[in-house]
C-alpha positions as CSV (number, residue, x, y, z in Angstrom):
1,X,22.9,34.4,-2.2
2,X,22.0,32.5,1.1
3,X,23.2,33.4,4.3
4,X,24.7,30.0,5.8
5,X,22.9,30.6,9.1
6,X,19.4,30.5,6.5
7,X,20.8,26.9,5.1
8,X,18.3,24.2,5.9
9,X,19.6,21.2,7.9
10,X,20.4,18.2,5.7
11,X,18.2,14.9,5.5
12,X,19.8,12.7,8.4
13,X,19.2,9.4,6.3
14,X,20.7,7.2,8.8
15,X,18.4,9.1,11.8
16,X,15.3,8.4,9.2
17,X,15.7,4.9,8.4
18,X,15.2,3.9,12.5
19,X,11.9,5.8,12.8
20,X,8.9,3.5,13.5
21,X,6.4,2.1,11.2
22,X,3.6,3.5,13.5
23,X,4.8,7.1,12.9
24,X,4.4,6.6,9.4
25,X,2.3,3.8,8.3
26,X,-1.1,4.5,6.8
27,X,-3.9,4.1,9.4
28,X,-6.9,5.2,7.2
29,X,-6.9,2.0,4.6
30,X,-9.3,0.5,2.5
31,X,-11.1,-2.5,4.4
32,X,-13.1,-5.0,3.0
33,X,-14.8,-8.1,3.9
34,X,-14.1,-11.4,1.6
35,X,-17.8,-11.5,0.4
36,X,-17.7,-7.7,-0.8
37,X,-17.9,-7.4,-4.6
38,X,-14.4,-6.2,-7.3
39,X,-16.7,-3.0,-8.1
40,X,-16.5,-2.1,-4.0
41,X,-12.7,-2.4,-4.4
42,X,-12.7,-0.4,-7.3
43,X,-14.1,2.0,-6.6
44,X,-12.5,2.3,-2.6
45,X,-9.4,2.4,-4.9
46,X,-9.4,5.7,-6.1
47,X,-6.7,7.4,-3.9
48,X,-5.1,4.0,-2.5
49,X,-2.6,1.8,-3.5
50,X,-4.0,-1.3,-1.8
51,X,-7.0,-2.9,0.2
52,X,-7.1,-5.2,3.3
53,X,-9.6,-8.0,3.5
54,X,-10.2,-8.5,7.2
55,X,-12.6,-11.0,9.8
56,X,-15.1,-8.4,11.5
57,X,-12.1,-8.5,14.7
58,X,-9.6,-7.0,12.6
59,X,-7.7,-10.3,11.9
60,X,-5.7,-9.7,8.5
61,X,-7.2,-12.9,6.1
62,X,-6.0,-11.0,2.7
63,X,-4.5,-8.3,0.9
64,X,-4.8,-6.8,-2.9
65,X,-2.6,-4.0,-4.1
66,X,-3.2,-2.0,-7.3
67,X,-0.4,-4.0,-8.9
68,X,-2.2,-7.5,-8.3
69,X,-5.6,-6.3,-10.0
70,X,-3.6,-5.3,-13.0
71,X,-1.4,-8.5,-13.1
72,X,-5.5,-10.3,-12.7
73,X,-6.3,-8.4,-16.1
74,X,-4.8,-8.9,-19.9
75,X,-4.8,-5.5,-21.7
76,X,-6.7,-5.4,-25.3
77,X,-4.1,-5.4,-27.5
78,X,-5.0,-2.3,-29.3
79,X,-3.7,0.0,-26.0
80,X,-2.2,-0.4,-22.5
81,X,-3.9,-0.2,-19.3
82,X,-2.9,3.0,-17.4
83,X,-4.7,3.9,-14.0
84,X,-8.2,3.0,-13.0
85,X,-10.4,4.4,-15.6
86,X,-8.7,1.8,-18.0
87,X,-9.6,-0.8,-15.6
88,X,-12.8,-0.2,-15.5
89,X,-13.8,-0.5,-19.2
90,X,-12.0,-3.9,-19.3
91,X,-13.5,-7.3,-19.7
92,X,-13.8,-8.1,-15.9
93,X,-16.2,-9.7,-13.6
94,X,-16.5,-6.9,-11.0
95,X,-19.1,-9.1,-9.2
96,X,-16.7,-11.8,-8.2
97,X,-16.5,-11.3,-4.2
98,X,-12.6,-9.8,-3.5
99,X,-11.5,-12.9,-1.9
100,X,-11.1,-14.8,-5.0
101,X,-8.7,-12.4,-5.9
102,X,-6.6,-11.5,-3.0
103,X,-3.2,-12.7,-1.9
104,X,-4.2,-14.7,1.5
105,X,-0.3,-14.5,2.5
106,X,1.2,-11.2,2.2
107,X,4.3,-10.3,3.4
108,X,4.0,-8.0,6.4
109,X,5.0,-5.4,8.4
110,X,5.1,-4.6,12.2
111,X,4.6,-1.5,13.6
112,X,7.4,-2.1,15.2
113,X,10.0,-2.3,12.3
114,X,12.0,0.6,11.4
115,X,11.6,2.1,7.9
116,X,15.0,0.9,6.9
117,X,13.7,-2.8,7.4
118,X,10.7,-2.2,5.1
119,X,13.0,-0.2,2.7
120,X,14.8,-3.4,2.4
121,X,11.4,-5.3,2.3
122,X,10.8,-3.5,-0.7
123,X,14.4,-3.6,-2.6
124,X,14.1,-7.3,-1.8
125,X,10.5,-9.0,-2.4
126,X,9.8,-5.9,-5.4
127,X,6.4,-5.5,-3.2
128,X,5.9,-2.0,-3.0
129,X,2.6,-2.3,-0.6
130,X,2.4,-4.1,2.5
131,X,-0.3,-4.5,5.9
132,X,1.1,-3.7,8.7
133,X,-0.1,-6.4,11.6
134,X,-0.1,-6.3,15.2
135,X,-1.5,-8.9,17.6
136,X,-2.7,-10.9,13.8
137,X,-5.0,-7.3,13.4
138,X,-4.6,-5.1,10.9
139,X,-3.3,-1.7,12.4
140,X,-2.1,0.2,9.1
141,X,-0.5,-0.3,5.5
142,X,2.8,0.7,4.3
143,X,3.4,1.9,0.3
144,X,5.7,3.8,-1.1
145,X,3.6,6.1,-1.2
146,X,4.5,6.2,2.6
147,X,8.2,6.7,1.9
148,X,7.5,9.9,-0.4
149,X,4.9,11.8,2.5
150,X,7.7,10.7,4.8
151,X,10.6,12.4,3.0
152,X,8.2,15.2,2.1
153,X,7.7,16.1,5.4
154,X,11.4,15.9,6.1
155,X,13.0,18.0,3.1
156,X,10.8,20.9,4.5
């Protein structure tokens, strides 16, 4: 049995949902120029969720997320495509430059915005990946992916 002086201190949800972007966006994302090649997404893909397709200053000019490649792709009919392996072995033209492909305007994110405002980014739009932009430059990306590290580090 636990001694109530051992107890951990509950999840202040309300304290939570008013932290920063900036303390919990991504800052090491996938960048890509709008000439570089499906295959270079793919494969920068492995451990992401989503890409950025920037101007050599930074400025934000597109945006793909896992879920946009696989809405780009119909599945063979005799199985479903699960994860990134299946991508690969489908019919595809992986030497298509990425900015036929992206979505030239995403929703975004400041740095600025409290995690409660993107929470209810997410519940509203069904996005569940988003740049986050200052000054029209990329600075970060924001997943749910972000959400679960966040909450992670907080149920410690």
């Amino acid at each position: 049995m636990r001694d109530e002086s051992e107890e951990k201190p509950k999840l202040n949800i309300a304290k939570l949902s008013k932290m920063p972007l900036k303390l919990i966006m991504e800052e090491k994302f996938l960048r890509l120029k709008p000439e570089d090649k499906i295959e270079d997404l793919i494969k920068g893909l492995e451990h992401r969720t989503c890409a950025v397709v920037t101007e050599e200053s930074g400025k934000l000019l597109g945006f793909i997320s896992i879920d946009e490649i696989i809405n780009l792709l119909i599945p063979p009919s005799d199985y479903i495509l699960v994860g990134l392996d299946a991508l690969r072995e489908a019919h595809f033209d992986w030497d298509r430059p990425v900015k036929d492909i992206m979505n030239t305007k995403p929703i975004t994110l400041s740095p600025h915005d409290t995690l409660g405002y993107a929470l209810s980014m997410m519940l509203e739009t069904g996005v569940r990946q988003f740049p986050v932009v200052e000054k029209k430059k990329v600075v970060g990306t924001f997943s749910a992916q972000s959400v679960i590290r966040i909450l992670r580090v907080f149920a410690r």
